[in-house]
C-alpha positions in Angstrom: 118.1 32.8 46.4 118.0 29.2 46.7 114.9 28.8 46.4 114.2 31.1 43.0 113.8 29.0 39.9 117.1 28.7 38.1 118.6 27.3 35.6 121.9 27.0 33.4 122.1 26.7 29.2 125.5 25.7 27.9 127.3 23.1 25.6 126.1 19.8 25.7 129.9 19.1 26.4 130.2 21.6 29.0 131.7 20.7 32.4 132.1 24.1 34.0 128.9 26.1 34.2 129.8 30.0 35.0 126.7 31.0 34.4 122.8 30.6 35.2 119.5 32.8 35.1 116.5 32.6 37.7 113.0 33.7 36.6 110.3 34.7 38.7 106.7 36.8 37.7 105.9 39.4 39.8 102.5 41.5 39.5 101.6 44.5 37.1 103.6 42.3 33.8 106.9 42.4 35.1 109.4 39.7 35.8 112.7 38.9 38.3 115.3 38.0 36.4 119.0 37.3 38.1 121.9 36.9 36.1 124.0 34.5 38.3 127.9 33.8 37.9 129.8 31.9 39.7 132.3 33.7 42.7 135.2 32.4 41.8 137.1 34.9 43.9 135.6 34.2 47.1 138.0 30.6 46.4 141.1 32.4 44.5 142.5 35.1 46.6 145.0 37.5 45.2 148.8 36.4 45.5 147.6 33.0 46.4 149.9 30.2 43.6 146.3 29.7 42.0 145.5 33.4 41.4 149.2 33.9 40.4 148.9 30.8 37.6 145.3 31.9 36.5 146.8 35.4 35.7 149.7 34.0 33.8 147.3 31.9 31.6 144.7 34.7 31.4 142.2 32.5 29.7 140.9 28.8 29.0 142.1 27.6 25.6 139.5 25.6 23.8 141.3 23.3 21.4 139.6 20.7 19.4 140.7 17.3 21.2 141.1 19.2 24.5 140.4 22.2 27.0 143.4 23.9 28.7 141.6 25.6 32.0 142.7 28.2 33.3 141.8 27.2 36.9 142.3 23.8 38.6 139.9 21.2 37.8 138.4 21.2 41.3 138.0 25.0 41.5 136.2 25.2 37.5 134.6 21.7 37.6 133.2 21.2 41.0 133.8 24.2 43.9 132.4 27.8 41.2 131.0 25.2 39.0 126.6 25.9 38.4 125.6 22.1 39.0 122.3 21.8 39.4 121.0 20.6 42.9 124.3 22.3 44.6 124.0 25.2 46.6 126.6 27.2 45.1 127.7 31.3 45.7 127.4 33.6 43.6 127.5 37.1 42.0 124.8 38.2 41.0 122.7 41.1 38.6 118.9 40.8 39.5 116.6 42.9 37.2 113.2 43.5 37.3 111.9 43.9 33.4 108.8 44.5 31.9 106.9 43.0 28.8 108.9 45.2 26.6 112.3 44.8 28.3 112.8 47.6 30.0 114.7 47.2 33.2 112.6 49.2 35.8 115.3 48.6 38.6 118.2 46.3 39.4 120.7 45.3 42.4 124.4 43.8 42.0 124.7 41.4 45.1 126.1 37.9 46.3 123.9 35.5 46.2 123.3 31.7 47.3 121.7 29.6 44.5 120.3 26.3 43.7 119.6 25.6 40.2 116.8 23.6 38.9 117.9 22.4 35.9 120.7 22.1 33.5 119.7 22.2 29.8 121.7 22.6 26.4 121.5 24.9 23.7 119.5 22.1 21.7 117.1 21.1 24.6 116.8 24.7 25.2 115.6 25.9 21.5 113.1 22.4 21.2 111.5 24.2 24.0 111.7 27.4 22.3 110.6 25.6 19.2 107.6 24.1 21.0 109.0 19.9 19.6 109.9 19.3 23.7 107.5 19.1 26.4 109.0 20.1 29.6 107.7 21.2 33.3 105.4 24.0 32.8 107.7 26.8 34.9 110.6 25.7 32.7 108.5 26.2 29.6 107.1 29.5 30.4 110.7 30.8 32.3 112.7 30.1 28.4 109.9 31.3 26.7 109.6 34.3 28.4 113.1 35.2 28.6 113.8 34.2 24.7 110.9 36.9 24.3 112.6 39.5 26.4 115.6 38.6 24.4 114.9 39.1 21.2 113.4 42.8 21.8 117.0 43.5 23.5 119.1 42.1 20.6 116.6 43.7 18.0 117.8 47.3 19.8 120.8 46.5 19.5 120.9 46.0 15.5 118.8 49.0 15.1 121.5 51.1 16.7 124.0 49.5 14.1 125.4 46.7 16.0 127.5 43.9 14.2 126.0 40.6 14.2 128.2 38.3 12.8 127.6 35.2 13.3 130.1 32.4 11.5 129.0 28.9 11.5 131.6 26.7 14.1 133.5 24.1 12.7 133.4 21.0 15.1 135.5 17.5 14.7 133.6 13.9 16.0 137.4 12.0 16.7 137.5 8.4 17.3 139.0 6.6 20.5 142.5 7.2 18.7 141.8 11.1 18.7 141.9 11.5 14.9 138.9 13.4 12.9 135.9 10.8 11.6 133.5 13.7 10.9 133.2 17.4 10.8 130.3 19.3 11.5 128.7 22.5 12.1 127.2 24.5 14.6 124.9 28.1 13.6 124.1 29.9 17.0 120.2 29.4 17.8 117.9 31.3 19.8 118.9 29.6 23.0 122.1 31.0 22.1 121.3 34.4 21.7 118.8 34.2 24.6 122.0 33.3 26.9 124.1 36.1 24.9 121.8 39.1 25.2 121.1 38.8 29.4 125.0 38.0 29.6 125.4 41.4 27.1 122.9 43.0 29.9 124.9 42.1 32.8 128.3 43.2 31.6 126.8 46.7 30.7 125.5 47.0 34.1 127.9 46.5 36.1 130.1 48.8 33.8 127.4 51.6 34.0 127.2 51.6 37.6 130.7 51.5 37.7 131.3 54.6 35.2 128.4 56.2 37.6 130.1 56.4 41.0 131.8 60.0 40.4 127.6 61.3 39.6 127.6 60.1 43.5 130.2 62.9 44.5 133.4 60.5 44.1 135.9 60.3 41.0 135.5 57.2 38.9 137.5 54.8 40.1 140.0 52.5 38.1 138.2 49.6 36.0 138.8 47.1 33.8 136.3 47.6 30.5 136.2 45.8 27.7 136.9 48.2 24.8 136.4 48.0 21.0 137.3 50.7 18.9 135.8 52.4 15.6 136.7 50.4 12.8 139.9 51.0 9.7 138.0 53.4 7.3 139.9 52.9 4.5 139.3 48.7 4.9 135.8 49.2 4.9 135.7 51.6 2.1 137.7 48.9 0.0 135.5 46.7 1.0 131.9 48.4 0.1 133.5 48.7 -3.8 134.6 44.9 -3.5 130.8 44.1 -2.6 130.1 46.3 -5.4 132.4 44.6 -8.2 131.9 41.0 -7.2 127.8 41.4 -6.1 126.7 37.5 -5.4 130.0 35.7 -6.1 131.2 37.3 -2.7 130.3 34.7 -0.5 128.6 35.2 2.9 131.4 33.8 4.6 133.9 35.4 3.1 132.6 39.1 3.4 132.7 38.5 7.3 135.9 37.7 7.3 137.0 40.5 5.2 134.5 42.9 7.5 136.3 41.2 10.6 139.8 42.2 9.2 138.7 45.8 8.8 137.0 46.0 12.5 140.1 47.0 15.4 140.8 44.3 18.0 138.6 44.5 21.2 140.5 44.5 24.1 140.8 45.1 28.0 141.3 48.6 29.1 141.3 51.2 32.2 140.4 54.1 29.7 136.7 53.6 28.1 136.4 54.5 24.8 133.1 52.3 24.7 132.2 49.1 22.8 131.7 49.9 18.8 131.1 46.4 17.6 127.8 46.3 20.4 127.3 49.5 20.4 127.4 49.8 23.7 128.9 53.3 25.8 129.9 51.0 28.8 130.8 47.8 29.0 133.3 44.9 30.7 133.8 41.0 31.0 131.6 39.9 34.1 130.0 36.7 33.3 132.8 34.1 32.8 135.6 34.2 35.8 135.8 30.5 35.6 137.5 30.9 32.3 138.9 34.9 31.9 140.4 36.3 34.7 139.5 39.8 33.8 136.3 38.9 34.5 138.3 37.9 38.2 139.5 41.3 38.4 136.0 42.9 37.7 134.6 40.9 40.4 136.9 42.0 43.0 136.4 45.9 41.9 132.6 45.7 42.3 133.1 44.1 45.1 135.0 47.2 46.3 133.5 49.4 44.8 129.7 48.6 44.9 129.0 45.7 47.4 131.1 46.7 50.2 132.1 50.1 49.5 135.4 49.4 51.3 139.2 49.0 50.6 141.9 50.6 48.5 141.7 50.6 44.8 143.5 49.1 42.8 147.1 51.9 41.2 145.7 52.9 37.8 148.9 51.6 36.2 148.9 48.1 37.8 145.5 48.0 36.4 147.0 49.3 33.2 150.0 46.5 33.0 147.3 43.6 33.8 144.7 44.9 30.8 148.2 44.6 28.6 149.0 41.0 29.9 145.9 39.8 30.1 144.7 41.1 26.1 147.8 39.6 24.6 147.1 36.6 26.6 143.7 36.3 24.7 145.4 36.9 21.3 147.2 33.8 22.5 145.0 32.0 23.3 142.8 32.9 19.7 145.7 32.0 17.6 146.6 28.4 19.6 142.1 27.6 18.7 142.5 28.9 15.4 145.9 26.6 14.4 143.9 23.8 16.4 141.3 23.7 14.3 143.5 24.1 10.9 145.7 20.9 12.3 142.5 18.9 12.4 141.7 19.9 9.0 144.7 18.8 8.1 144.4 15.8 9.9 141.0 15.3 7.9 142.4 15.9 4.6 145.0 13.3 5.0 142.4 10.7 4.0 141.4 12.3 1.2 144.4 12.8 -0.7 143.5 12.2 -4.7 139.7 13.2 -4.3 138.7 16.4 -6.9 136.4 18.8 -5.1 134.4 21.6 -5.3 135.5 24.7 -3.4 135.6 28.9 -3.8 138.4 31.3 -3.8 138.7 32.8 0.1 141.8 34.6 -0.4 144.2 35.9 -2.6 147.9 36.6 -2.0 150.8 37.2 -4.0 151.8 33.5 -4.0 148.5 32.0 -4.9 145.4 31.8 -3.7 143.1 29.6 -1.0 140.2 28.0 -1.9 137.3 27.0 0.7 136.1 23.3 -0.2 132.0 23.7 -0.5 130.8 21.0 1.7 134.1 20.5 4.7 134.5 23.8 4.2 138.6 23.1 4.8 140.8 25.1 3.8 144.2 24.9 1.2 146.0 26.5 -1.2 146.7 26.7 -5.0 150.3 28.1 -5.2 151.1 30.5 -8.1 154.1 28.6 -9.5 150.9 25.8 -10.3 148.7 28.6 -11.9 149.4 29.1 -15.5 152.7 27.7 -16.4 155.1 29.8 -18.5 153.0 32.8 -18.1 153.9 36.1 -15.8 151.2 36.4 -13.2 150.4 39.5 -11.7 148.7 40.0 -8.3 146.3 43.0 -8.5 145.9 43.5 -4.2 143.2 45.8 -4.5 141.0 43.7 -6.7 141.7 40.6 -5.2 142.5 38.7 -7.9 145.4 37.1 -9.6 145.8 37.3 -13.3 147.7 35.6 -16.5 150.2 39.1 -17.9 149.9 37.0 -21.8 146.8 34.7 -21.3 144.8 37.4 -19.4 142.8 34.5 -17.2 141.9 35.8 -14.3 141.6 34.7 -10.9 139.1 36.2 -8.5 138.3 36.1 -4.9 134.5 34.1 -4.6 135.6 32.1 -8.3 133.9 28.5 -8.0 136.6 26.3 -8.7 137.4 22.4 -9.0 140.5 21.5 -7.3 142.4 17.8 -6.4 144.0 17.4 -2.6 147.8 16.6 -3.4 149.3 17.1 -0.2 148.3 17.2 3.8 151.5 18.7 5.5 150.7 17.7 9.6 153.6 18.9 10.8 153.1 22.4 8.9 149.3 22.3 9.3 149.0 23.1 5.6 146.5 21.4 2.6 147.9 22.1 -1.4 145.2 21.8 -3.8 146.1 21.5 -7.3 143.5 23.4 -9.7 141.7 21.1 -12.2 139.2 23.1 -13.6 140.2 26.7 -14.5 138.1 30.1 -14.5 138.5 31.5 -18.1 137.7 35.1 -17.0 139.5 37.6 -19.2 140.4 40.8 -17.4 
C-alpha cells in the first residue's frame, strides 16, 4: 500500500510513530480507510534477549523529564517506527465505510506503507478547524475521517460509554531539568479522531477473533482487554454525594471519585467484554511499539487469521502473561503518576510563602488535600493544623472533616485560601497551611 495516501497524528514530541491511517474515496459514497501499525514482531521474535526484556518491562513508562521504552531505541525509533517517506511493514485493518460509518467490509493483512505526512494533534485540529491551509487530499482525508469519527464516538455515548476526559498536566523544564512552567493539555478532535479508528481496530480484530468457532472451530486462546462492571455501592455513594454537594463538586473531582468506583481494566484470556467502552469484544492492537500485549495479539492473528497455521499458544501460559503483563501496567501507572507529583513538588519549591487559592479534593482521617485553582498542584492541610484544641471528627461517608465543640466543618469541593510551608522532594509531598477558614456549621 505504498502508494495509498497515509498519514500519522501524534505528539508533537513523539519519536516512535505506531500508528498511521490511509484514506482513499471509492464510488457510491464510501471510503478506504486502513488502520496501519507498525509489525514489531516481524523484528522481535519470541525467546530472542529483546522479546525476553520487552516482556519483563511490559510497557513504555512516560515520565515527565524522560521516556523508559520498552524496546531498543533502534527497533521503536527507526526500524517499526511510521516515518514518513520510509517504506515501513505493517499490520494492518482496511475498512471500507460509508457516509454514515458503517463498515460495509474489512480485511486484517500485512501491509507495506509509505506515509505522506506526519502531523500533530495541533496541526491536525487547525485543519479540522479550517485556521491551516494544507494540500487539498490532506484536507479532505482529516476532514472526512474527523466526520466519520465523530458519528462512531457519538454511538458509543449513546450506549452509555464513559468519556472522561481529564485535562494532562505537562511541565516546560529548563536545560537543568527543573520545572519553569506547567501547562495543560484537553484532548481535541484530532485526538478523538485518532482514538475512535484505533477503538475500531482493536474491536475488530477481537470480533473476528471471538468469531472463529461460528467457522466450525473452538475459539482459540486470546489476549482481550477486559473491563469489568463497576463497584455498586461506590457509585451509589457517589450519586447522593452529587446530590448533597450539587455545584461545589467540582468537575475534576467527580471523575476522580467516578474513576475510583469503576474496576481496573486489565488483560485477560476469559472475555467478559469492555464496560467502560461498551464494547462486547475488544483487545490492545494498535501500540506494540510500547505494550507488548499488543505483541502477543499480533502474533495470535497472525496464527490465527493471516496464516491460519501453527500451534496455539497453552491457555495457561497465556493466562500467566495477561497476569505479568497487567501488573506490569499498574507499574508502570503508579511510577507516571509519582512522576508527575515529584515535579509538582519540584514546582512548589519556589513558591514557598505565596497564599493561594485552591478546593478541597479529598478528605481523610488526617486532613485533607486541597487542589490549588490555577497549577492545579496538589498538598495537604494536616488535621493536627485544623482547629487547634478542638476534637475533629472525620465523617467518611460525607466527606468532610468537622470541629466536635466549634462545629466548623470541612467539606470535600470547599474554596479555600491556603499558604505553601513546605516542599518535601525527597517524599514528593506539598503542606499547605489553611489561612482562610470555611465557617460551615454542621
Amino acid at each position: 500500500m505504498r502508494e495509498v495516501f497515509t498519514f500519522t497524528i501524534d505528539p508533537t514530541d513523539a519519536k516512535d510513530f505506531d500508528d498511521a491511517i490511509s484514506f482513499v474515496r471509492l464510488e457510491n459514497d464510501c471510503y478506504q480507510i486502513g488502520v496501519h501499525i507498525a509489525d514489531v514482531t516481524h523484528y522481535v521474535k519470541p525467546g530472542s534477549p529483546v522479546d525476553d526484556e520487552a516482556y519483563r518491562r511490559g510497557t513504555s513508562v512516560y515520565l515527565v523529564d524522560r521516556v523508559l521504552p520498552m524496546l531498543p531505541e533502534e527497533l521503536c525509533n527507526d526500524l517499526c517506527s511510521l516515518r514518513p517517506n520510509e517504506d515501513k511493514l505493517t499490520m494492518s485493518v482496511v475498512f471500507v465505510m460509508d457516509t454514515q460509518a458503517h463498515v460495509i467490509k474489512h480485511k486484517i493483512c500485512r501491509t507495506v506503507i509509505c506515509s505522506n505526512a506526519r502531523l500533530d494533534y495541533e496541526q491536525a485540529q487547525r485543519i479540522i478547524i479550517s485556521e491551516d491551509e494544507c494540500d487539498e487530499k490532506l484536507k479532505d482525508a482529516i476532514r472526512t475521517l474527523n466526520a466519520l469519527a465523530t458519528i462512531l464516538r457519538d454511538a458509543r455515548i449513546d450506549k452509555g460509554a464513559l468519556t472522561m476526559e481529564q485535562e494532562e498536566m505537562k511541565f516546560r523544564l529548563d536545560e537543568h531539568g527543573h520545572p519553569v512552567d506547567i501547562y495543560f493539555e484537553q484532548p481535541n478532535e484530532a485526538h478523538h479522531l485518532i482514538e475512535e479508528f484505533m477503538l475500531l481496530a482493536n474491536r475488530t480484530v477481537a470480533q473476528d477473533v471471538a468469531s472463529i468457532h461460528l467457522r466450525g472451530a473452538k475459539t482459540p486462546p486470546f489476549v482481550y482487554r477486559v473491563h469489568d462492571k463497576p463497584n455498586e455501592d461506590k457509585l451509589s455513594d457517589l450519586a447522593l454525594l452529587e446530590q448533597r454537594l450539587g455545584d461545589k463538586l467540582l468537575p475534576e473531582v467527580k471523575e476522580i471519585l467516578t474513576i475510583r468506583a469503576q474496576a481496573k481494566a486489565v488483560y485477560a484470556t476469559k472475555n467478559i467484554g469492555h464496560y467502560g467502552l461498551r464494547f462486547e469484544h475488544y483487545t490492545h492492537f494498535t501500540s506494540p511499539i510500547r505494550r507488548y500485549p499488543d505483541m502477543i495479539v499480533h502474533r495470535l492473528v497472525s496464527k490465527y487469521i493471516l496464516t491460519g497455521k501453527g500451534d496455539s499458544w497453552p491457555l495457561e501460559v497465556l493466562d500467566e502473561m495477561c497476569t505479568h503483563l497487567s501488573e506490569q501496567e499498574q507499574a508502570a501507572q503508579q511510577a507516571e503518576r509519582d512522576s508527575v507529583k515529584l515535579f509538582q513538588t519540584l514546582w512548589m519549591q519556589d513558591h514557598i510563602g505565596e497564599e493561594l487559592n485552591g478546593h478541597i479534593s479529598s478528605v481523610t482521617d488526617f486532613g485533607f488535600f486541597v487542589r490549588l485553582d490555577e497549577s492545579r498542584c496538589e498538598g495537604l492541610v494536616h488535621i493536627r493544623k485544623l482547629c487547634k484544641g478542638d476534637y475533629m471528627v472525620y465523617d467518611e461517608k460525607n466527606y468532610c472533616l468537622y470541629a466536635a465543640e466549634a462545629g466548623t466543618t470541612y467539606s470535600l469541593g470547599d474554596a479555600v485560601r491556603v499558604k505553601v510551608v513546605k516542599a518535601d522532594v525527597d517524599k514528593a509531598q506539598i503542606d499547605f497551611d489553611l489561612i482562610e477558614e470555611q465557617n460551615n456549621s454542621i
